[in-house]
Steps between C-alpha positions, in 0.01 A plus 500: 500500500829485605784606245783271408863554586596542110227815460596680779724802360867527577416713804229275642745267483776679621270594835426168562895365516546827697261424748586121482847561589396766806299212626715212476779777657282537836420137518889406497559772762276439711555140432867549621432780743280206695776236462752712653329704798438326819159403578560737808540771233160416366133590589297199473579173385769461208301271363173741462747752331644256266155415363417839514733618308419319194171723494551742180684816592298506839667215679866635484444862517267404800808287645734761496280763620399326750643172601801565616593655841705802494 
C-alpha cells in the first residue's frame, strides 16, 4: 500500500517537491517556448506538442529535443 504524504521522511519529501518543481519548470517552458515560436519553427502540429508536453518529464524533454527546427 501506498504511503501517506505525512510518513514519508523529510527527504522523501524533499525529492518529491524537487522533482515537482523540475516538472512543472519544463511544462511552463515548453508551454511558453510553443506560444512564442512560429508554427514554421515547429515540427508537427503545435497542437500535438502542446498535449504532448503535459506527458510527465517525457513530453517536454521530447519537445525540445525534438520539436523544434534548428
Amino acid at each position: 500500500m501506498a504511503k501517506q504524504w505525512r510518513e514519508l521522511s523529510k527527504g522523501q519529501r524533499t525529492a518529491i517537491g524537487g522533482l515537482t518543481g523540475a516538472q512543472l519548470a519544463l511544462l511552463g517552458a515548453a508551454l511558453i517556448d510553443l506560444q512564442r515560436r512560429p508554427a514554421a519553427e515547429i515540427k508537427g502540429s503545435k497542437r500535438a506538442w502542446r498535449a504532448a508536453v503535459f506527458v510527465n518529464f517525457a513530453g517536454p524533454l521530447a519537445y525540445f529535443a525534438f520539436g523544434r527546427k534548428r
